[in-house]
C-alpha positions as CSV (number, residue, x, y, z in Angstrom):
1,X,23.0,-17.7,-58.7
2,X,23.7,-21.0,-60.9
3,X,24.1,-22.9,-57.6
4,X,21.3,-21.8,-55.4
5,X,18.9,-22.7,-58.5
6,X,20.6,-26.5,-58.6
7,X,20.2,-26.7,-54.1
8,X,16.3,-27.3,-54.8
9,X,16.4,-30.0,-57.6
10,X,18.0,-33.3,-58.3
11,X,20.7,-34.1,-60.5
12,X,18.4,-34.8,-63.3
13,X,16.7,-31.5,-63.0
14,X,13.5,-32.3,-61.6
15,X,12.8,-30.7,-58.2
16,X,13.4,-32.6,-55.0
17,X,10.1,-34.1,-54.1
18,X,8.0,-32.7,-51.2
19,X,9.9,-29.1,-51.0
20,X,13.2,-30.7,-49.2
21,X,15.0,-32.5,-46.8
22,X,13.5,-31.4,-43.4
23,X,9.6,-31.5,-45.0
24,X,10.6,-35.3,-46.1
25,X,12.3,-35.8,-42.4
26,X,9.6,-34.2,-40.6
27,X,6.3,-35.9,-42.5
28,X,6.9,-39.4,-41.3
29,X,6.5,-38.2,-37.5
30,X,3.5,-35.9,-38.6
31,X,2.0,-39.1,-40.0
32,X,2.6,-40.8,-36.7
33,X,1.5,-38.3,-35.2
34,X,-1.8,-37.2,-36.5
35,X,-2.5,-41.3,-36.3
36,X,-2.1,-41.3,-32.7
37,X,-4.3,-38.8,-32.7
38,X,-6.8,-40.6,-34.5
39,X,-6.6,-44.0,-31.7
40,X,-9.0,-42.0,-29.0
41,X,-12.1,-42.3,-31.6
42,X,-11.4,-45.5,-32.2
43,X,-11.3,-46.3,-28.9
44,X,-14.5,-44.5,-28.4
45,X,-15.9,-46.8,-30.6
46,X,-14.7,-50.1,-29.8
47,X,-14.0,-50.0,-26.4
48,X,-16.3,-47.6,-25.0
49,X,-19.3,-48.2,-27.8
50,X,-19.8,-44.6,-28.0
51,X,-21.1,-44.4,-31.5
52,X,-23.1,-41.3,-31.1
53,X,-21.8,-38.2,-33.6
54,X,-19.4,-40.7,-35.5
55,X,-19.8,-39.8,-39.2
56,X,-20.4,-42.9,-41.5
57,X,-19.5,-40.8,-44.3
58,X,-16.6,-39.4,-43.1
59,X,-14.9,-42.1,-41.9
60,X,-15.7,-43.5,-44.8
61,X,-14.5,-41.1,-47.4
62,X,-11.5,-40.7,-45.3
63,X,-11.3,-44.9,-46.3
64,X,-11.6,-44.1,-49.4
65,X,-9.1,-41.5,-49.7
66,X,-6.3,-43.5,-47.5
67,X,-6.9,-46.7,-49.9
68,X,-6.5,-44.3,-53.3
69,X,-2.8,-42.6,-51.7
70,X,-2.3,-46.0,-51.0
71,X,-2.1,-47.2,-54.5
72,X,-0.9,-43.9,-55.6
73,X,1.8,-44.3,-53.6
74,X,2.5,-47.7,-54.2
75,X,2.1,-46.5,-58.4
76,X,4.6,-44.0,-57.4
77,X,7.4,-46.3,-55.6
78,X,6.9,-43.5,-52.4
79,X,7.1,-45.4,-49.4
80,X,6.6,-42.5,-47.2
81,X,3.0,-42.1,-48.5
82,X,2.3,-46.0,-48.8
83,X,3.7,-47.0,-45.3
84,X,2.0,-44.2,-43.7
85,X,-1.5,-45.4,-45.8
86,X,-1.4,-48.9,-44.2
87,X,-2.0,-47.0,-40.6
88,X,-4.7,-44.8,-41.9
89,X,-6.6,-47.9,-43.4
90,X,-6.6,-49.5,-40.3
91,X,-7.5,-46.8,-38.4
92,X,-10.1,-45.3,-41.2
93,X,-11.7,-49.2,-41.1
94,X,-11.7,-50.1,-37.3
95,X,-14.0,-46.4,-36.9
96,X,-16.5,-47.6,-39.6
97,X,-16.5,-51.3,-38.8
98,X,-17.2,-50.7,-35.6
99,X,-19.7,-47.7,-36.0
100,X,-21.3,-50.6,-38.4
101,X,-21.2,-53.1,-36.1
102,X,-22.1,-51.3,-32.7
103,X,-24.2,-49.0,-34.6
């Protein structure tokens, strides 16, 4: 019982962070992941000008959000959310640049 309550935390008795090792392994290629899945809108916008249906404010709370992990992550010494923040910023501003500027 005494060991299977230590697995889960670190050796100074706080909880490993984001629920385990496979979680940590597995978030970076999520992050990748749900970015690439992110470049056909901004291709819509910038290469094919197809602004129509492309939320201002979404893309620009979704900005907002990527730039506040960002520092939080940064706050927090966590590259795994500030590296993966530095692609959603660029993605985040090239939709609401370019729904600015073709818009």
């Amino acid at each position: 019982m005494h060991q299977a309550h230590q697995q889960g935390h670190r050796a100074g008795g706080s909880p490993s962070p984001a629920g385990g090792g496979w979680l940590e392994k597995a978030l970076p290629g999520l992050s990748l992941f749900t970015m690439a899945m992110t470049v056909p809108q901004v291709w819509a916008v910038w290469v094919d000008a197809q602004t129509a249906g492309v939320s201002l404010l979404s893309w620009g709370a979704y900005l907002v959000a990527a730039l506040l992990w960002f520092f939080y992550g940064l706050g927090k010494r966590d590259r795994t959310i500030w590296v993966a923040c530095i692609g959603w910023i660029l993605l985040d501003a090239a939709v609401v640049v370019g729904v600015l500027w073709r818009g």
